[in-house]
C-alpha positions as a Markdown table, in Angstrom:
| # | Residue | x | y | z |
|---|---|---|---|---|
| 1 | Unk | 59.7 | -15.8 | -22.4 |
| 2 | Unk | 61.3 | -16.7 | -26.0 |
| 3 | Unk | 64.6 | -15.7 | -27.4 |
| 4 | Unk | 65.0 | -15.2 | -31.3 |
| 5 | Unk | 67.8 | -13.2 | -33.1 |
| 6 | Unk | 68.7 | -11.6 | -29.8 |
| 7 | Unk | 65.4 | -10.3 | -29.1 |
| 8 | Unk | 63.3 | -11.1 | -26.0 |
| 9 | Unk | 59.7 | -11.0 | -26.3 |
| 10 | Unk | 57.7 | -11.0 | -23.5 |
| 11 | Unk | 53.9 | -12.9 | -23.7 |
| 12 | Unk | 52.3 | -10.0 | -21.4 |
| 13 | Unk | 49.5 | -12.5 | -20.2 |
| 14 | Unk | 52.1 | -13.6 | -17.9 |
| 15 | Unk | 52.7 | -10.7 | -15.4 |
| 16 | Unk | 50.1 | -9.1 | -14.4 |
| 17 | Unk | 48.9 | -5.2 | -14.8 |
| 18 | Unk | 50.1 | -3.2 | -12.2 |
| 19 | Unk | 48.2 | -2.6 | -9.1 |
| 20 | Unk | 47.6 | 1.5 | -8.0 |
| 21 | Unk | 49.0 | 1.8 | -3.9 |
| 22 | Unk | 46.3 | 2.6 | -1.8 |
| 23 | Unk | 45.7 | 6.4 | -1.7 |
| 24 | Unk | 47.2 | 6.9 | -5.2 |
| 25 | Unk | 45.1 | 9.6 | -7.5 |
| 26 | Unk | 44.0 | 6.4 | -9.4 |
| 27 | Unk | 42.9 | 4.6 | -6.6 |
| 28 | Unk | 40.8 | 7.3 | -5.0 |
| 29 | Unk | 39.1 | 8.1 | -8.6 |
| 30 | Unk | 38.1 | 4.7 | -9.2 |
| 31 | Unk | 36.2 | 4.9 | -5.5 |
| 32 | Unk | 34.8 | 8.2 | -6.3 |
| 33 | Unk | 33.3 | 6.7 | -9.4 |
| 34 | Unk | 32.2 | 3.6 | -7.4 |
| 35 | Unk | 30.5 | 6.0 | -4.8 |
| 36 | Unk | 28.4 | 7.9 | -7.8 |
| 37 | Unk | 27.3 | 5.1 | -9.2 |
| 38 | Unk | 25.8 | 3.8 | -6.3 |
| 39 | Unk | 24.0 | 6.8 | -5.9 |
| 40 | Unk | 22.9 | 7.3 | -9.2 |
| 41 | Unk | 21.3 | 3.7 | -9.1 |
| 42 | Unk | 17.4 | 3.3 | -8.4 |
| 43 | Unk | 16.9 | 3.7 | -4.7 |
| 44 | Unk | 13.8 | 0.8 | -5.1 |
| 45 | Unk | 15.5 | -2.6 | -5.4 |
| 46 | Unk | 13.3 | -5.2 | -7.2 |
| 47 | Unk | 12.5 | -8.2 | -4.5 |
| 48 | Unk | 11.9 | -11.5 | -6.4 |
| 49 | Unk | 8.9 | -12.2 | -4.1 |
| 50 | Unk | 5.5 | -11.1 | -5.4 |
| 51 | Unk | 3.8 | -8.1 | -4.1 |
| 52 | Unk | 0.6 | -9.5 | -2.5 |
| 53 | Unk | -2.7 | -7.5 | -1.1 |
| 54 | Unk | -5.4 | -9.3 | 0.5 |
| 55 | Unk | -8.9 | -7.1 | 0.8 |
| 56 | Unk | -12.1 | -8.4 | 2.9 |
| 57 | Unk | -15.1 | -7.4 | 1.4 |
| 58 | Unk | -18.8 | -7.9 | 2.7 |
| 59 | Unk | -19.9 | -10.6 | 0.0 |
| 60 | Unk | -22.9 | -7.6 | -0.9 |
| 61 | Unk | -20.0 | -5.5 | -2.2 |
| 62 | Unk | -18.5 | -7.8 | -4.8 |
| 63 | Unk | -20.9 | -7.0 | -7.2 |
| 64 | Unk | -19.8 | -3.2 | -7.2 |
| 65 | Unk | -16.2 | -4.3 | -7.6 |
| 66 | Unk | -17.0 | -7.1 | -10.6 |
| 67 | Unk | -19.4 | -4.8 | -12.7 |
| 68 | Unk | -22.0 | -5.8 | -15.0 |
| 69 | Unk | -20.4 | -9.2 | -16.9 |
| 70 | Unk | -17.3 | -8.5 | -14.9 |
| 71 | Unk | -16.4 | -5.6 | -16.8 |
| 72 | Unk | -15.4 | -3.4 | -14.2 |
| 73 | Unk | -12.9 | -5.4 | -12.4 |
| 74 | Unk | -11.5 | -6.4 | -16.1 |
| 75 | Unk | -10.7 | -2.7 | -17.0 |
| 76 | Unk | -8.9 | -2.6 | -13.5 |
| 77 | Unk | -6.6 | -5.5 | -14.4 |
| 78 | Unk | -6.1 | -4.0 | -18.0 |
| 79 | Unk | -5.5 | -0.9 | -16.3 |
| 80 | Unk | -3.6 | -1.9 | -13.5 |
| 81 | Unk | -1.2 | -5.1 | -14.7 |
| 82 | Unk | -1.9 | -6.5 | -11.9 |
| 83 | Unk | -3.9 | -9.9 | -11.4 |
| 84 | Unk | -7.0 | -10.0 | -9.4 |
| 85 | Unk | -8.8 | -12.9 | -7.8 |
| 86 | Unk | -11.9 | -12.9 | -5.6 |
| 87 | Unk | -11.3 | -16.2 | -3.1 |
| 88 | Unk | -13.9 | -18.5 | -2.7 |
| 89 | Unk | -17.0 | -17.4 | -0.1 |
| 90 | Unk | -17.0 | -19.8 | 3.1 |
| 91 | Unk | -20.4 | -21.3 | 3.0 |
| 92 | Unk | -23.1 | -19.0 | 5.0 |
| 93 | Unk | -20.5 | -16.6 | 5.5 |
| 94 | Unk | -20.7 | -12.6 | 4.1 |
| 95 | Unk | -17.6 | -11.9 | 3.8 |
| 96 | Unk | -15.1 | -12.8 | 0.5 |
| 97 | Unk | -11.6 | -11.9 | -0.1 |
| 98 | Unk | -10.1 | -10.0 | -2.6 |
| 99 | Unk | -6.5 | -11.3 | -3.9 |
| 100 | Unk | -4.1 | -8.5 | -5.8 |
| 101 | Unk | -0.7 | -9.5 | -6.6 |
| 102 | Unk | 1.8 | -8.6 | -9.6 |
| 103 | Unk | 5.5 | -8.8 | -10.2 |
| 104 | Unk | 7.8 | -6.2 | -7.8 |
| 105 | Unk | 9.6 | -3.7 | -9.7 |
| 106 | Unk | 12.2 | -0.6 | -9.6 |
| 107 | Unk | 8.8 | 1.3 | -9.7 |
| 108 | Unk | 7.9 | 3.8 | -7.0 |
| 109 | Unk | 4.4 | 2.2 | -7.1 |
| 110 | Unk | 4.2 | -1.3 | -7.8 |
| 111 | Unk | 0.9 | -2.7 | -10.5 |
| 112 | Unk | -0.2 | -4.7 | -7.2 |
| 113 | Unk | -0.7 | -1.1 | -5.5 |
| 114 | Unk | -2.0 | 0.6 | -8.4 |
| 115 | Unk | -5.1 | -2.0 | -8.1 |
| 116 | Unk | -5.6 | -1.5 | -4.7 |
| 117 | Unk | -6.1 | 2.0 | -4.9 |
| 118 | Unk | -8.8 | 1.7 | -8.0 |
| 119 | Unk | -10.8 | -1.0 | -5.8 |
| 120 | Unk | -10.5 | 0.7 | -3.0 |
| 121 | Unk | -11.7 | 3.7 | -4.7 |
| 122 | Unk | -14.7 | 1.6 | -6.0 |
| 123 | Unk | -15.6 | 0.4 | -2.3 |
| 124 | Unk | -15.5 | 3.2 | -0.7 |
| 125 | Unk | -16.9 | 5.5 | -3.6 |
| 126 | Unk | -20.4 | 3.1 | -2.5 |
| 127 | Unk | -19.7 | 3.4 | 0.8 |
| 128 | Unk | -20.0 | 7.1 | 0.8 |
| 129 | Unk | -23.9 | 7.1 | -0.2 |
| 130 | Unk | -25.0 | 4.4 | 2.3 |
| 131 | Unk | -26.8 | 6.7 | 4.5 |
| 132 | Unk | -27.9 | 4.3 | 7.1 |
| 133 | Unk | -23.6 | 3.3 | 7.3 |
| 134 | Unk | -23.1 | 6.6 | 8.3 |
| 135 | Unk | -24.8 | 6.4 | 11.5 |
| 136 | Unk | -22.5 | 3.3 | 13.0 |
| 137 | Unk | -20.0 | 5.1 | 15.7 |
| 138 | Unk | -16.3 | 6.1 | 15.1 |
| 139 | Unk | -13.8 | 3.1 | 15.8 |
| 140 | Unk | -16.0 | -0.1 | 13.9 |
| 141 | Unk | -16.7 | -1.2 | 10.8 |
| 142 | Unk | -18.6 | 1.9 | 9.7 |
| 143 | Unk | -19.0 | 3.9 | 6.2 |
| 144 | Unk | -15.7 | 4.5 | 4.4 |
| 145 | Unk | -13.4 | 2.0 | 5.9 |
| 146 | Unk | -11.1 | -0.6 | 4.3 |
| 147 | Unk | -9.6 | -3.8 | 5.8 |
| 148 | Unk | -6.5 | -5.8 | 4.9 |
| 149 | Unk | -5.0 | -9.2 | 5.8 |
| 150 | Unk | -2.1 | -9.1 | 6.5 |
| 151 | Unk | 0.6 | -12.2 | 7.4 |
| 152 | Unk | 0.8 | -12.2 | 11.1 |
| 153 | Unk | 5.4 | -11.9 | 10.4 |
| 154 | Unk | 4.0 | -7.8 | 9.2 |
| 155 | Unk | 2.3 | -7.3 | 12.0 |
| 156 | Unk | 4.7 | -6.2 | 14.1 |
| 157 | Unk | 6.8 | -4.0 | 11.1 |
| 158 | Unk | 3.2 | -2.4 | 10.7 |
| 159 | Unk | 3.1 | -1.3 | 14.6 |
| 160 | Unk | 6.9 | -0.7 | 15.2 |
| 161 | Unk | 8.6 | -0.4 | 18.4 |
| 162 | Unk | 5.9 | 0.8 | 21.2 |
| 163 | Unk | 3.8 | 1.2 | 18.2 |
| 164 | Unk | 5.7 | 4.3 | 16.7 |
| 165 | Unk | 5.0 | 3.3 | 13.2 |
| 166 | Unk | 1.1 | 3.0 | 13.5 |
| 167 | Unk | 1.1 | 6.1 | 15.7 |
| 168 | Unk | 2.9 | 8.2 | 12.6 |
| 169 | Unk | 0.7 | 6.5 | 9.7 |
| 170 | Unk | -2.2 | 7.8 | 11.6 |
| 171 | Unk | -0.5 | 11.2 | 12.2 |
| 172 | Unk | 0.6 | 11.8 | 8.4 |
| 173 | Unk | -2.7 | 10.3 | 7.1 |
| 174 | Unk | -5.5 | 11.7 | 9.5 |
| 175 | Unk | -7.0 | 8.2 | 9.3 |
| 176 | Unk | -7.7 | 5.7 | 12.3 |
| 177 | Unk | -6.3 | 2.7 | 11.7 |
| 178 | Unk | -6.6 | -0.1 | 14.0 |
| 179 | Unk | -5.0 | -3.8 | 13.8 |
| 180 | Unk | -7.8 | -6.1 | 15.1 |
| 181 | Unk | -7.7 | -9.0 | 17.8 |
| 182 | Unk | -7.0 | -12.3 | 16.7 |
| 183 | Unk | -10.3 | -13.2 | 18.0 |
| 184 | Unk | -11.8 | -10.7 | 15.4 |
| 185 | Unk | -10.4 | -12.3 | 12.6 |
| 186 | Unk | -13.3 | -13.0 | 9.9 |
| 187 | Unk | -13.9 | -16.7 | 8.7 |
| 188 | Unk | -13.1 | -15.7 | 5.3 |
| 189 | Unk | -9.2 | -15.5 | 6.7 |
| 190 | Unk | -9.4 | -18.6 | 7.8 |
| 191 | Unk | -6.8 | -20.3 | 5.0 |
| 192 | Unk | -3.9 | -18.7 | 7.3 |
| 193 | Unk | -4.6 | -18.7 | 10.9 |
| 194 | Unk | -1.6 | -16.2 | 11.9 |
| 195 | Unk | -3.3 | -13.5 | 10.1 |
| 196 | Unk | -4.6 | -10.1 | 10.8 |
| 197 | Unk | -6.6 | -7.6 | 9.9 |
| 198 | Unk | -5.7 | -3.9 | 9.0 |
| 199 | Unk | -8.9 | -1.6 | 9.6 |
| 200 | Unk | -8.9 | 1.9 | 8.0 |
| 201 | Unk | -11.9 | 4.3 | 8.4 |
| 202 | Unk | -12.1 | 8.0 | 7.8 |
| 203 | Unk | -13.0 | 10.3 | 4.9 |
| 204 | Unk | -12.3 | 8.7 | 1.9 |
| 205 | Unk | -9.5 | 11.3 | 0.7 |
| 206 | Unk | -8.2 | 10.4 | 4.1 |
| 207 | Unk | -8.4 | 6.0 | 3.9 |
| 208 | Unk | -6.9 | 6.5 | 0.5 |
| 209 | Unk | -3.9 | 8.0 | 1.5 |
| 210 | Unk | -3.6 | 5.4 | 4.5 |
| 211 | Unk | -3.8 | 3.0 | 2.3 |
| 212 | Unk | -1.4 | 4.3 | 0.3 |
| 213 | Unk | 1.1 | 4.9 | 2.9 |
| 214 | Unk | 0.2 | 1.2 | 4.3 |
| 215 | Unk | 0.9 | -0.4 | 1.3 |
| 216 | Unk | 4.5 | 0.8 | 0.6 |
| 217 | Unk | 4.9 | -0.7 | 4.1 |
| 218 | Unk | 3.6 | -4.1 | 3.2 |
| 219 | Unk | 5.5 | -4.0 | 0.0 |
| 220 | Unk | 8.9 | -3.4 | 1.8 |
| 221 | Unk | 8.0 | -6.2 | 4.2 |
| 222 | Unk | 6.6 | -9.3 | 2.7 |
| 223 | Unk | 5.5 | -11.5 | 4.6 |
| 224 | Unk | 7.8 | -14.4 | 6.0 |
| 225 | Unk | 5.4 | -17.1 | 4.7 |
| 226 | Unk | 4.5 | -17.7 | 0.7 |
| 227 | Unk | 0.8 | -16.5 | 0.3 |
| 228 | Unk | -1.0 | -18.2 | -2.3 |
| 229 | Unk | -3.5 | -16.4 | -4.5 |
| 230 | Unk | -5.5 | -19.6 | -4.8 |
| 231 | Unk | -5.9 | -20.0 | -1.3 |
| 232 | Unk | -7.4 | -23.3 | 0.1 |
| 233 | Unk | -9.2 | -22.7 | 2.7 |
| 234 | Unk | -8.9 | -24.8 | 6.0 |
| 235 | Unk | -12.3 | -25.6 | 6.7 |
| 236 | Unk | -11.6 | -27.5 | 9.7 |
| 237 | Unk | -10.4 | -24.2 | 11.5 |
| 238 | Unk | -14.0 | -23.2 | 11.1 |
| 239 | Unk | -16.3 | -24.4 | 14.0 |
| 240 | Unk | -19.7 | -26.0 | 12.2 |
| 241 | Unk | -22.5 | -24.1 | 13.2 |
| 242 | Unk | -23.8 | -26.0 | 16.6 |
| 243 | Unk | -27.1 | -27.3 | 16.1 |
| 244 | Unk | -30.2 | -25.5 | 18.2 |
| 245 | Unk | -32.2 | -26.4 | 21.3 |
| 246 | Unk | -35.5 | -26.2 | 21.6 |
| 247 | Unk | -36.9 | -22.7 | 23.5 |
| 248 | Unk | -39.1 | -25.4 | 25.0 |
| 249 | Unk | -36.7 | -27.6 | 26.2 |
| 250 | Unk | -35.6 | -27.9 | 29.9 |
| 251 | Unk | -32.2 | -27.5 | 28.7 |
| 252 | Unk | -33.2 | -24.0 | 27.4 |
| 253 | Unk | -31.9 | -21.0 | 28.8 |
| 254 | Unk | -31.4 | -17.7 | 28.1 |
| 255 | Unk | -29.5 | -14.6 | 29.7 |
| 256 | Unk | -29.3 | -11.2 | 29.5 |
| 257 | Unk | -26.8 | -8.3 | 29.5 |
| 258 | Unk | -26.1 | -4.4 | 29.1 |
| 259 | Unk | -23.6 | -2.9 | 26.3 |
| 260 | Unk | -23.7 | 0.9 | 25.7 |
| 261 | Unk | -24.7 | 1.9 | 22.7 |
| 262 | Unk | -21.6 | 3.2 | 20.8 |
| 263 | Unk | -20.3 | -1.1 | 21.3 |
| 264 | Unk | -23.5 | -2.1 | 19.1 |
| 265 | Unk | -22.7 | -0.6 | 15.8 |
| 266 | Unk | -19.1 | -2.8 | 15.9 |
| 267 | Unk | -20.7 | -5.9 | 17.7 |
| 268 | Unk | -23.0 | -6.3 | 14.9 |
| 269 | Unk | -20.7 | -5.8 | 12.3 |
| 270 | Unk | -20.8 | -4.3 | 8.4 |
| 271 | Unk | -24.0 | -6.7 | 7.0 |
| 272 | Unk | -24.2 | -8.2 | 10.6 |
| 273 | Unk | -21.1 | -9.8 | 9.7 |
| 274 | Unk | -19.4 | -10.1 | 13.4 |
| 275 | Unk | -22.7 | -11.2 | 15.5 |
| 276 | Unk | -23.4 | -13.8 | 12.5 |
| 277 | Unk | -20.0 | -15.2 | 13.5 |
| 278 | Unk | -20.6 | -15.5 | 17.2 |
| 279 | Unk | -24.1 | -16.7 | 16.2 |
| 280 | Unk | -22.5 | -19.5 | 14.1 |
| 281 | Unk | -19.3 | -20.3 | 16.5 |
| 282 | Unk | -22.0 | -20.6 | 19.6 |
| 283 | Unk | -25.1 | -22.1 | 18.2 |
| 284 | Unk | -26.7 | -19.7 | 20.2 |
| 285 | Unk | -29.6 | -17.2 | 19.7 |
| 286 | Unk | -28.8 | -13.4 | 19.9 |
| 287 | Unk | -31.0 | -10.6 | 20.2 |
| 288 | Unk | -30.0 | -6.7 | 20.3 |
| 289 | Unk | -33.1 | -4.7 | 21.7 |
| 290 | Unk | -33.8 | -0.7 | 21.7 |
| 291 | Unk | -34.1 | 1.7 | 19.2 |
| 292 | Unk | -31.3 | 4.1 | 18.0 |
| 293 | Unk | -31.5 | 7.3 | 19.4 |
| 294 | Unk | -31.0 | 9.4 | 22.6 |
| 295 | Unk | -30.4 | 6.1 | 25.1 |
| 296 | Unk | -27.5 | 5.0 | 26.2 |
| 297 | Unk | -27.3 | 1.7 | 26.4 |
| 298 | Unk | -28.8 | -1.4 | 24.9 |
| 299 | Unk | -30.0 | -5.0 | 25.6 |
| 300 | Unk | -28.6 | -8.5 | 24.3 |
| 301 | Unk | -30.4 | -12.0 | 25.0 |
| 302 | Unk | -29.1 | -14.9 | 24.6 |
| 303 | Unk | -30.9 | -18.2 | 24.2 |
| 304 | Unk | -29.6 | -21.9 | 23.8 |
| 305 | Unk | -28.2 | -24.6 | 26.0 |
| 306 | Unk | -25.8 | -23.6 | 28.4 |
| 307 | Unk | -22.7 | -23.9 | 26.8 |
| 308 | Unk | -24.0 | -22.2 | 23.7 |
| 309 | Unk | -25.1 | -19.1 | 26.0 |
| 310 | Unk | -21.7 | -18.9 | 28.0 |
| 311 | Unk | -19.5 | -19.4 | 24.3 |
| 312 | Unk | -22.1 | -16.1 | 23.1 |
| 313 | Unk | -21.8 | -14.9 | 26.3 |
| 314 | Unk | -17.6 | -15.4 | 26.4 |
| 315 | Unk | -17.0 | -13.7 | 22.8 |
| 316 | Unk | -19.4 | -10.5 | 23.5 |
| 317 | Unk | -17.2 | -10.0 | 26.4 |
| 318 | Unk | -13.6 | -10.2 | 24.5 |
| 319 | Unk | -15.4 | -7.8 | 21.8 |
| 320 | Unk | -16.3 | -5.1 | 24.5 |
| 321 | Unk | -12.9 | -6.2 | 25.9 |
| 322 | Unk | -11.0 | -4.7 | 23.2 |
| 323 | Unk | -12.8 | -2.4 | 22.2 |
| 324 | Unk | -12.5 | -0.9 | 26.0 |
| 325 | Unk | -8.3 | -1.2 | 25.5 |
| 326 | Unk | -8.9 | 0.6 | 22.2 |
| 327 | Unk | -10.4 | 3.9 | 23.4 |
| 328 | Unk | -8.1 | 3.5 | 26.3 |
| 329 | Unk | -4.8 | 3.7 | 24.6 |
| 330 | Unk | -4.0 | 0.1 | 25.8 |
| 331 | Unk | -1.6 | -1.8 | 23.5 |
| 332 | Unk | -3.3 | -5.6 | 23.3 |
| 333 | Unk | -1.5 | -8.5 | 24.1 |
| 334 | Unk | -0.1 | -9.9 | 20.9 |
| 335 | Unk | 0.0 | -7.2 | 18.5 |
| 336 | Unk | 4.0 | -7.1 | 18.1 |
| 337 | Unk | 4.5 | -10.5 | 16.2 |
C-alpha cells in the first residue's frame, strides 16, 4: 500500500478475490457446471497400457490368415491400425500364436479389437466349409470355435463372482464358452505359464459376437503382468519328447482303456493337436480304435515303458476329468484367479 498526494492505491495482488459462502447462488452454479461437464465427458477413459489379444491357431491355419505373399494379413493391419505378429512355432508343435495389440483410446472399439474381429472372421470363415470338422461333438475343439490367451490376473474378472459374468456372456451371446484347465494349456502358451485359454464355439454369427463381448472385457481388465508381443518362449517349461522303448523290449508294456465316444473328438484335438501333446509329454504310443458311427464308445492303447504308459495313462484321465465337471455344471478348482 503507497500513499501519493493523498491518494491510497491499493496493488490488488495483495488481497485476495473473494470467496462465495457455501450454498451461495454462485457456489451452487459453479458445481452444477462441474457436474455437466463430467457428464458430458467420454464415458471410455484412455488406459496408458496397450490393448493386447493373444489368438492360438493350428499352425495349418496361418496360411489362411497371412494370404498369398502375406497380403491378406497386410490389408488387416492397414485396415485395422493395429499391429499384428504371428509368435514363433515351438518346434514339432501345431499350434502358433497370434499377437494383436495397438494403442487404447476414447474409442468405443479399440484398432486391437477391430483386428480381432477381421481374423477371426478369416478363421472361422474356413472353418465353416471343413466338413469333416463338423462332425467333432459339441464342447471341444470343433468347427467354428476361437480360443484366446488370456493372463491368468483376467481369469477370474472373465468368470465373476460364482461365475455370473461367464454365465451372462453365454446368455447374451448364445455361444459356449469355456475357460480350459491349466493342464489344457497348449505348448504354444508356454512363454507365460499362468495363462489360460478362452474357448468359443458356436455358429459363427454367434462366436463373433462372443468375441466381441469378450474383448471389451479383456480391454477393461488388462492383465496385471506386461505381455510382450515378442514373446520368448521358455523352452525349459516344455518337457523334451521322452525317447521310445522298444515294443520288443522286456520293459515294453502296453494298456488299455474305454472313453465314450463324444470324449474322442476333444482328446484328439483340432489337427491332433491335444493327443500330440500327451504323446510328446509321455514318450508314449497312443492309439484310438473304432470307426465313427453308431457305437458308443471307443478304445485307447498305450505302449512304452511304464512310466511313459502311467504319464499317458495320468493325462487321458484329467482330460475325461474335466470334461466330466464340464457337462456336469461343476466349477473346477482354480478357475477364479
Amino acid at each position: 500500500m503507497a500513499q501519493a498526494g493523498g491518494e491510497i492505491t491499493v496493488n490488488p495482488k495483495t488481497i485476495p478475490e473473494p470467496q462465495p459462502v457455501l450454498g451461495s447462488s454462485a457456489a451452487n452454479k459453479r458445481r452444477r457446471e462441474a457436474e455437466e461437464s463430467e457428464e458430458s465427458a467420454p464415458k471410455r477413459i484412455a488406459k496408458a497400457q496397450d490393448v493386447i489379444f493373444r489368438i492360438v491357431v493350428p499352425s495349418k491355419q496361418i496360411g489362411k490368415v497371412i494370404g498369398k505373399e502375406g497380403h491378406r494379413i497386410q490389408k488387416i493391419r492397414e485396415d485395422s491400425k493395429a499391429t499384428i505378429k504371428i509368435a514363433d512355432a515351438i518346434a514339432r508343435h501345431e499350434e502358433r500364436v497370434i499377437i494383436i495389440s495397438s494403442k487404447d483410446s476414447e474409442s468405443a472399439v479399440s484398432d486391437a479389437e477391430n483386428a480381432l474381429q477381421q481374423i477371426a472372421t478369416l478363421i472361422l470363415k474356413e472353418d465353416e466349409s471343413n466338413v469333416e470338422a463338423l462332425k467333432v461333438g459339441a464342447g471341444h475343439v470343433a468347427a467354428n470355435t476361437i480360443r484366446l490367451l488370456i493372463a491368468g490376473s483376467q481369469a477370474g474378472s472373465l468368470i465373476g463372482m460364482s461365475g455370473q459374468n461367464i454365465v451372462k456372456l453365454r446368455d447374451s451371446s448364445g455361444a459356449s464358452i469355456t475357460i480350459l484347465a491349466p493342464n489344457q494349456l497348449p505348448l504354444c502358451a508356454s512363454a507365460y505359464e499362468s495363462d489360460r485359454v478362452v474357448q468359443i464355439s458356436g455358429d459363427v454369427p454367434v462366436v463373433l459376437k462372443a468375441l466381441e463381448e469378450i474383448g471389451v472385457q479383456l480391454r477393461e481388465n488388462p492383465p496385471h503382468q506386461v505381455i510382450s508381443i515378442n514373446p520368448t518362449y521358455n523352452y525349459t517349461a516344455v518337457r523334451p519328447p521322452q525317447p521310445s522303448v522298444d515294443p520288443t523290449s522286456a520293459e515294453y508294456v502296453t494298456l488299455e482303456m474305454v472313453i465314450s465316444e463324444t470324449l474322442v473328438g476333444g482328446l484328439i484335438g483340432r489337427c491332433g493337436s491335444n493327443i500330440s501333446r500327451i504323446r510328446n509329454e509321455s514318450g508314449a504310443t497312443i492309439k484310438v480304435y473304432g470307426g465313427k458311427g453308431a457305437q458308443k464308445y471307443r478304445h485307447i492303447q498305450f505302449g512304452g515303458s511304464a512310466q511313459q504308459v502311467a504319464l499317458a495313462k495320468q493325462r487321458v484321465d484329467e482330460y475325461i476329468y474335466s470334461q466330466l465337471m464340464q457337462q456336469a455344471g461343476v466349477q473346477q478348482p482354480g478357475l477364479h484367479v
